[in-house]
C-alpha positions as CSV (number, residue, x, y, z in Angstrom):
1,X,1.5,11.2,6.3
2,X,4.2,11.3,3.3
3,X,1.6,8.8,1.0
4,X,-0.9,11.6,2.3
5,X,0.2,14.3,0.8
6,X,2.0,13.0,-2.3
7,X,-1.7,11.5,-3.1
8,X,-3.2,14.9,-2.6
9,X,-0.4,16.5,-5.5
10,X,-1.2,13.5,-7.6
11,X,-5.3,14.1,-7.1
12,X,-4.9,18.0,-8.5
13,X,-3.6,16.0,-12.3
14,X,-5.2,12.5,-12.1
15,X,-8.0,13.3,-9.7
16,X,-9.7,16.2,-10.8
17,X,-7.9,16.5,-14.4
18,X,-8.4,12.5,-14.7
19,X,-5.0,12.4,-16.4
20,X,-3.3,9.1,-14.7
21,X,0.2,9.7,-13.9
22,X,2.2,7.2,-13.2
23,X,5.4,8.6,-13.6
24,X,5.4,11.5,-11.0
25,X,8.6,9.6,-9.1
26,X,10.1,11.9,-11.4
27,X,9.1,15.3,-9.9
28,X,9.8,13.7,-6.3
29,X,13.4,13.0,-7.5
30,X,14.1,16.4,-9.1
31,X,12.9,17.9,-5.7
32,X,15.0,15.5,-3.6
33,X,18.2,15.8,-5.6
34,X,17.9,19.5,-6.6
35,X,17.5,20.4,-2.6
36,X,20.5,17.9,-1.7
37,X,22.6,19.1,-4.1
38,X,22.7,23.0,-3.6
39,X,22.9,22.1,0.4
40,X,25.8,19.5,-0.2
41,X,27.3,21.4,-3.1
42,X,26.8,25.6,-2.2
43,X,25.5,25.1,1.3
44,X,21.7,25.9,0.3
45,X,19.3,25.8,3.1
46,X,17.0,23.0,2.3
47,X,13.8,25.1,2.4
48,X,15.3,27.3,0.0
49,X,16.1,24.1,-2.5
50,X,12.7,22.6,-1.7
51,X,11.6,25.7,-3.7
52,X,14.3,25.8,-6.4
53,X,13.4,21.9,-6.7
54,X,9.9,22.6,-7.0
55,X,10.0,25.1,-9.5
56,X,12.1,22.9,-11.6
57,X,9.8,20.1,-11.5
58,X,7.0,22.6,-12.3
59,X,9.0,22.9,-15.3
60,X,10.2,19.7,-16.3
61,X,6.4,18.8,-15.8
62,X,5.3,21.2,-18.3
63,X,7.5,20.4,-20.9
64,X,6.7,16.5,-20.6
65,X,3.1,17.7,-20.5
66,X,3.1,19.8,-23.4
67,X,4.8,17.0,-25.3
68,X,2.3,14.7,-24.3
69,X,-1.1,17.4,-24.4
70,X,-0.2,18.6,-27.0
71,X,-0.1,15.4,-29.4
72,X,-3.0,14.3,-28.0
73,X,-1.9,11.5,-25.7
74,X,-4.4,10.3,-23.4
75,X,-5.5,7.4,-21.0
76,X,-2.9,4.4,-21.3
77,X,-0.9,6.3,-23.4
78,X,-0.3,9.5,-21.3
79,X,0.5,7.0,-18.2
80,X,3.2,5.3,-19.6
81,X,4.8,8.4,-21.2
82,X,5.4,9.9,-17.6
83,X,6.2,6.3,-16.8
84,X,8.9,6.7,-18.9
85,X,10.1,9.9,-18.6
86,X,10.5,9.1,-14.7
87,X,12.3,6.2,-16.0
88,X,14.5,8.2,-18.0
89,X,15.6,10.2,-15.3
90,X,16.5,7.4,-13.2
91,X,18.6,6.0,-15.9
92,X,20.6,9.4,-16.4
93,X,20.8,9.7,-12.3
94,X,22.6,6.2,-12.2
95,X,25.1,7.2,-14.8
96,X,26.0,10.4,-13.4
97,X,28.8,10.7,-10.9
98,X,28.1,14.2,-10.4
99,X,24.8,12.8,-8.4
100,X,26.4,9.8,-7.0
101,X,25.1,7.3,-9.7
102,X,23.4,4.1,-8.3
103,X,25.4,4.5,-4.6
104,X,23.2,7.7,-4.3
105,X,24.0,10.7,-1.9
106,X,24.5,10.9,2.2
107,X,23.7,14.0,4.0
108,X,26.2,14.3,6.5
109,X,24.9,14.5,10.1
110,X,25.0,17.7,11.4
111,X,23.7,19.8,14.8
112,X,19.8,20.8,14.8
113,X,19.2,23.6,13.3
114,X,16.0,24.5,11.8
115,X,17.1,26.9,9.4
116,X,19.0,23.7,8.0
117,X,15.7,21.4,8.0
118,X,17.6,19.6,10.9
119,X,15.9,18.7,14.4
120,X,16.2,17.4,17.8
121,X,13.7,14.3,17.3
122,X,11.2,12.6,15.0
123,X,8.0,15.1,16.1
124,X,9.1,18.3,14.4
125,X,9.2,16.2,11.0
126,X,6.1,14.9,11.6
127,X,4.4,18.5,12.4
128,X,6.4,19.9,8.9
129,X,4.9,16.9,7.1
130,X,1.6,17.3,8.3
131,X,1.6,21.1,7.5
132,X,2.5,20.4,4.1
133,X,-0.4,17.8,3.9
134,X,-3.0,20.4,5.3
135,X,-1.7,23.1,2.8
136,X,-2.0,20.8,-0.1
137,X,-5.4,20.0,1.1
138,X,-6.3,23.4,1.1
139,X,-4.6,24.5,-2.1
140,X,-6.8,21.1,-3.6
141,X,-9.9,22.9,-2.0
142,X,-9.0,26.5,-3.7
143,X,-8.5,24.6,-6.9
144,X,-12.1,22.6,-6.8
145,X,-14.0,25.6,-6.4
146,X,-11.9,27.5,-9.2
147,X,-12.8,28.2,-12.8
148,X,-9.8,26.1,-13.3
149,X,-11.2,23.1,-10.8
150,X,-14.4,22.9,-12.9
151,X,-12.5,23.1,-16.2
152,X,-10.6,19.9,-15.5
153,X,-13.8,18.4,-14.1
154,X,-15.3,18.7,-17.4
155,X,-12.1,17.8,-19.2
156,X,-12.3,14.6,-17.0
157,X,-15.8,13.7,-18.0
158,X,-14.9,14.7,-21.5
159,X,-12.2,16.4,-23.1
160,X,-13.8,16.8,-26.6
161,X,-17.2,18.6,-25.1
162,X,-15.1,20.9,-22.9
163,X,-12.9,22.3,-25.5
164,X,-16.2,22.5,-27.8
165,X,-17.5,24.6,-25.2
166,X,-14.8,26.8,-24.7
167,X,-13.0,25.5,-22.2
168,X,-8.7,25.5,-22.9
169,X,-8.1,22.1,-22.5
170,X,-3.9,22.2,-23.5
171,X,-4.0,25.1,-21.1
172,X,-6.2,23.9,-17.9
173,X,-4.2,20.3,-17.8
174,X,-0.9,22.4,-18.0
175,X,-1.7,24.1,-15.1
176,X,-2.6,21.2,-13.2
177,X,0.6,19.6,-14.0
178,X,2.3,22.8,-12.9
179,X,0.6,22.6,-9.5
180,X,1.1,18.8,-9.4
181,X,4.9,18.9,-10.0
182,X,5.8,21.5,-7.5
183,X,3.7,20.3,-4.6
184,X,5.2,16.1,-5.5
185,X,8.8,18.1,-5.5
186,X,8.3,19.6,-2.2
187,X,8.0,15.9,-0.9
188,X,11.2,14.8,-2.4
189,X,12.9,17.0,-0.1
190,X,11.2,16.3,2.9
191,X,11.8,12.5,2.0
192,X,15.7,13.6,1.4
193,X,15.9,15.6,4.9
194,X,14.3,12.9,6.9
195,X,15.8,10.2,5.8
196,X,19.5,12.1,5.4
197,X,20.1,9.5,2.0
198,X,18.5,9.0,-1.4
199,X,19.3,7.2,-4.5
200,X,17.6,6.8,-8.2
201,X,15.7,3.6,-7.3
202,X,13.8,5.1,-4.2
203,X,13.7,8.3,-5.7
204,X,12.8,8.0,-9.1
205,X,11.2,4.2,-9.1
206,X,7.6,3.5,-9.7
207,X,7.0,3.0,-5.9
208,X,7.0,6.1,-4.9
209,X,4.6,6.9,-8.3
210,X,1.9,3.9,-7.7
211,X,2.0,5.1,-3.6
212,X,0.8,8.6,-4.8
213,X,-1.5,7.1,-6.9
214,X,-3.4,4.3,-4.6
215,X,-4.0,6.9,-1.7
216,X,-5.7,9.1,-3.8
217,X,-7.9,6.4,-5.8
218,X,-8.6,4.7,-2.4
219,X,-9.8,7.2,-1.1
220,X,-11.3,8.5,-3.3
221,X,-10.0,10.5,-6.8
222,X,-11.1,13.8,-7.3
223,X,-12.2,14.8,-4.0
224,X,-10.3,16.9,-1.5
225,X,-10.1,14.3,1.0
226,X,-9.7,11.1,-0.7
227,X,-5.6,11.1,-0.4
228,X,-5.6,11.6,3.2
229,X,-8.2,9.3,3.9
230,X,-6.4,6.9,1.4
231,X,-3.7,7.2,3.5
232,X,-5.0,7.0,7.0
233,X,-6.3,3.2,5.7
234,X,-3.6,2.2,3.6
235,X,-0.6,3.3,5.4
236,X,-1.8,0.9,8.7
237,X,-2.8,-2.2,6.8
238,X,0.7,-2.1,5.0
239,X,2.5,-1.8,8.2
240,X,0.7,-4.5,10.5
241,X,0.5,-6.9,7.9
242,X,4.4,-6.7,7.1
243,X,4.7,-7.3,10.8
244,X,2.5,-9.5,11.2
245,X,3.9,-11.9,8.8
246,X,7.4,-11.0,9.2
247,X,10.1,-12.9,7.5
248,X,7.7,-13.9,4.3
249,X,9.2,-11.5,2.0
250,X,6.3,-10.3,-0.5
251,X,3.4,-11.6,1.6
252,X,2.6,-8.1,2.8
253,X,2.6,-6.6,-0.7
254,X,0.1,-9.6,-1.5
255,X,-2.0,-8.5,1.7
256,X,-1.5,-4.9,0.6
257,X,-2.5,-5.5,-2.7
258,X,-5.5,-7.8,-1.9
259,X,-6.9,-4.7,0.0
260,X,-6.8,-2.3,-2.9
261,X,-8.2,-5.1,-5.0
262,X,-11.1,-5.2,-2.9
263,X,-11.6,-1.3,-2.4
264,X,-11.5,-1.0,-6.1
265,X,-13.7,-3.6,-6.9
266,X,-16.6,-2.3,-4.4
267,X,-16.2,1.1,-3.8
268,X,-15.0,2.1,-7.2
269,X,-15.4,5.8,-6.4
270,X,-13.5,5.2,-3.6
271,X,-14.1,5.7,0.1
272,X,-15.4,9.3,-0.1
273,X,-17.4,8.0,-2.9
274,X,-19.0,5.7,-0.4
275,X,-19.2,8.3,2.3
276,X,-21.1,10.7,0.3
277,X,-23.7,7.7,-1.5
278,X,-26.0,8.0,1.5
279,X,-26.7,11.9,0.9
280,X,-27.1,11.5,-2.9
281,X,-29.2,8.7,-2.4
282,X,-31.5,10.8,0.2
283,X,-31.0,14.0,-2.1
284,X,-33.1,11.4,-4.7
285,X,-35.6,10.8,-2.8
C-alpha cells in the first residue's frame, strides 16, 4: 500500500505533468529524517514532523524545480537532475554525524500511543497507510479536473503549444512539484514510524524513486488510479516470486523486472489504458 501511494505523489509530476522524476527518494528522505529528528531531538510528535517534513520537501522540490524549469531541462535531462539531487542528499546524509551518517537512526521503542504514531499491532498502520493512499487519490482526482490538471495535461502533450496558448508552464510544473514533494514526504515518515529505523541508502536510494515510478506507469500514468492498481499487481508478483525462489539472490528482481518488461511492452498506456480501450473503441464506432 506504501508503493500505492508513493506512485499516486509521483503521478501528480510525472503522470499528468509528464515530467519523469527519478529522483523523488529525495523528498521521501527529507520527510523521514525531518520527522525522526524533531521526535528524537525536541520530542516532536511525528504527525506534527510528517508536516514540517512535508513542507520542507515542498520546498526543497521547488528550488530543484525551478533550477531545472527554469533552464529549460526536460525529458532525460530533468530525470537525471533529480537523480542527482536525491543523490546528493544521500551523500551529505552519510557524512553527517548529526543524522547518524551511514549507521542511520533507531527510534527507540516506546508504549502505544497514538499521539506518538505508536500502536498496539500491525492493523492501525495499515488503516493510516491506506487513508493516506485514499487522500492522495482524491487530492489526484481534485487536481485532474482543475484548471491546473488540464494545464499540465497540455504541457505533457506539448510544452511549447501550451505556453503559446497561454498556459504558465514554469508556474503549472512548480505547483505540481509542490504537491508531489509534500504528499512523497508524508511517506517517508510513515516508512520511518513503521519501521522504527532508517538510513541514507533506503531512504534516499533510487529504490524507493524507481518503486514510485513503476506503480504509476504500470498502472497506468496519468490517470487517478493507475498507482494503486500498479500496486495491487506489482506488490504480489514481487513477493511470491522472492519466495518462491528463495535463496537465488536477484532472481526475483529478474522475475519482477520481466513483468514490467512485458506490461510496458503491451499495454504501454498501462493497465487503465487497457481498461478504458474497450469504451474508446465503442465510443468510435
Amino acid at each position: 500500500m506504501l508503493f500505492g501511494y508513493l506512485g499516486a505523489a509521483w503521478n501528480i509530476l510525472g503522470g499528468y505533468a509528464g515530467q519523469f522524476s527519478f529522483g523523488h527518494a529525495a523528498y521521501f528522505g527529507i520527510g523521514a529524517y525531518t520527522s525522526t529528528l524533531l521526535f528524537l531531538k525536541l520530542g516532536v510528535t511525528p504527525w506534527l514532523g510528517m508536516l514540517a517534513g512535508g513542507v520542507l520537501a515542498a520546498l526543497f522540490g521547488l528550488f530543484a524545480g525551478y533550477l531545472s524549469f527554469r533552464y529549460g531541462l526536460r525529458g532525460p535531462y530533468f530525470s537525471l537532475v533529480t537523480l542527482a539531487f536525491a543523490e546528493m542528499l544521500r551523500v551529505v546524509a552519510v557524512n553527517t554525524k548529526a543524522v547518524g551518517s551511514s549507521i542511520g537512526l533507531v527510534i527507540p521503542n516506546r508504549e502505544p500511543a497514538p499521539v506518538n504514531f505508536v500502536f498496539a499491532g500491525k492493523l492501525p498502520y495499515y488503516y493510516v497507510i491506506l487513508a493516506m493512499a485514499l487522500a492522495a487519490v482524491w487530492i489526484t482526482r481534485r487536481v485532474a479536473r482543475s484548471k491546473l490538471g488540464y494545464s499540465l495535461l497540455a504541457i505533457r502533450e506539448n510544452e511549447d503549444a501550451a505556453e503559446a496558448s497561454g498556459v504558465d508552464a514554469l508556474g503549472m510544473k512548480l505547483r505540481a512539484m509542490a504537491i508531489s514533494s509534500f504528499l512523497t514526504a508524508l511517506g517517508g515518515t510513515f516508512y520511518a514510524q513503521y519501521f522504527a529505523y532508517i538510513d541514507p541508502t533506503i531512504t534516499f536510494g533510487p529504490s524507493v524513486s524507481i518503486q514510485g515510478l513503476l506503480q504509476a506507469i504500470v498502472g497506468g500514468a496519468g490517470t487517478v488510479l493507475g498507482p494503486v492498481i500498479g500496486a495491487f499487481v506489482l506488490t504480489p508478483v514481487s513477493e511470491l516470486s522472492r519466495a518462491a525462489i528463495r535463496g537465488r539472490a536477484g532472481v526475483d528482481v529478474m522475475l519482477y523486472g520481466l513483468v514490467l518488461i512485458l506490461v510496458i511492452s503491451f499495454l504501454p498506456q498501462g493497465i487503465m489504458g487497457w481498461v478504458r480501450r474497450p469504451r474508446r473503441e465503442r465510443g468510435n464506432r
